[in-house]
C-alpha positions in Angstrom: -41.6 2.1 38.7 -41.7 0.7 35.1 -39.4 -0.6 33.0 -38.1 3.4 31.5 -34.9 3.5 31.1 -33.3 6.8 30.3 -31.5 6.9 27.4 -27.8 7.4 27.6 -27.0 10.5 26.3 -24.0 10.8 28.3 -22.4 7.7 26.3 -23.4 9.4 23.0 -21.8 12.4 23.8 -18.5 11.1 25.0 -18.9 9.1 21.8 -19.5 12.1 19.1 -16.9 13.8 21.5 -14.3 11.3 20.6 -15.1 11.2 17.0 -15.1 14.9 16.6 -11.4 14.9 18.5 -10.7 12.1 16.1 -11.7 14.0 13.0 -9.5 16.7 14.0 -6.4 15.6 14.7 -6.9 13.6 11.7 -7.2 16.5 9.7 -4.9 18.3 11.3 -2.1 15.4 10.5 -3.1 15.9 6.7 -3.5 19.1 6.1 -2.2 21.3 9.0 0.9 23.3 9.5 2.8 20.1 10.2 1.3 17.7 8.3 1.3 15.9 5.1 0.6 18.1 2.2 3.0 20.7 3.8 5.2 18.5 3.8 4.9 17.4 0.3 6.0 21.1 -0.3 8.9 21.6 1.7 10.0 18.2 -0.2 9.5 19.6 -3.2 11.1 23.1 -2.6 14.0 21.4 -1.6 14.6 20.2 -4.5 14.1 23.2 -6.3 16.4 25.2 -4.1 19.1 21.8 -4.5 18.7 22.5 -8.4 19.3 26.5 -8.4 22.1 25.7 -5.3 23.9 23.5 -8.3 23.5 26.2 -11.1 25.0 28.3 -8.9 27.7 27.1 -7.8 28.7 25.6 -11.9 28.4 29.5 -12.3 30.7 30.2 -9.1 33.4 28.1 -10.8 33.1 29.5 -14.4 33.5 32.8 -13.1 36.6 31.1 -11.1 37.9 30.0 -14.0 37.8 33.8 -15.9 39.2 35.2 -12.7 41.8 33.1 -13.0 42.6 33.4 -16.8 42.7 37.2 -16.5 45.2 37.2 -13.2 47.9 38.5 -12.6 50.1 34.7 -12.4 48.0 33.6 -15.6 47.1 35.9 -18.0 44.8 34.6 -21.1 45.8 37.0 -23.7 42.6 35.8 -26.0 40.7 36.4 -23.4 41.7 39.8 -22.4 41.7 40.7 -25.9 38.0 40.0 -26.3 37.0 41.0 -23.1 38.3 44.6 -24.0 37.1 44.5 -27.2 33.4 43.4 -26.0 33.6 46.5 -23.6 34.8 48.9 -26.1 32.8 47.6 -28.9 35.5 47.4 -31.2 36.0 44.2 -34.2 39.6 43.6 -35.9 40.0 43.8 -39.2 40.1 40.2 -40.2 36.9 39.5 -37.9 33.5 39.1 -39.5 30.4 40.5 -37.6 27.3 38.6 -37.7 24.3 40.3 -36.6 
């Protein structure tokens, strides 16, 4: 019965355990499908989409505004005029036509 102890292997392996476990949801807070970085995207997309959204819609409300200059309760006749000539390709007389 000497002194031999036998070495605790059981406490190093709960240890690297932990540390392996720790690593992962570590990495997994950074990088995974809900983490940081993605995150960071989905930020950045936003913005992207809130840009186009606002381009849009200033382009919804021109087109408003040429709908309504060519109705039927207020007609634009500068407008109409060269909107019809645009389709039908036509120039007045006293126009000049730069190419």
């Amino acid at each position: 019965m000497g002194g031999r102890q036998r070495p605790a292997f059981g406490g190093l392996l709960y240890s690297i355990g932990a540390l392996l476990l720790a690593l992962y949801f570590t990495f997994a807070a950074v990088q995974g499908d809900y983490g940081l970085f993605q995150r960071a995207e989905v930020d950045a997309e936003a913005v992207q989409l809130e840009t186009e959204l606002e381009a849009l819609r200033a382009e919804v409300a021109r087109m408003e505004i040429l709908t309504r200059r060519l109705s039927d309760e207020y007609l634009d006749l500068d407008l109409l005029d060269e909107q019809a000539r645009d389709m039908l390709g036509m120039v007045r007389a006293d126009e000049i036509v730069l190419p």
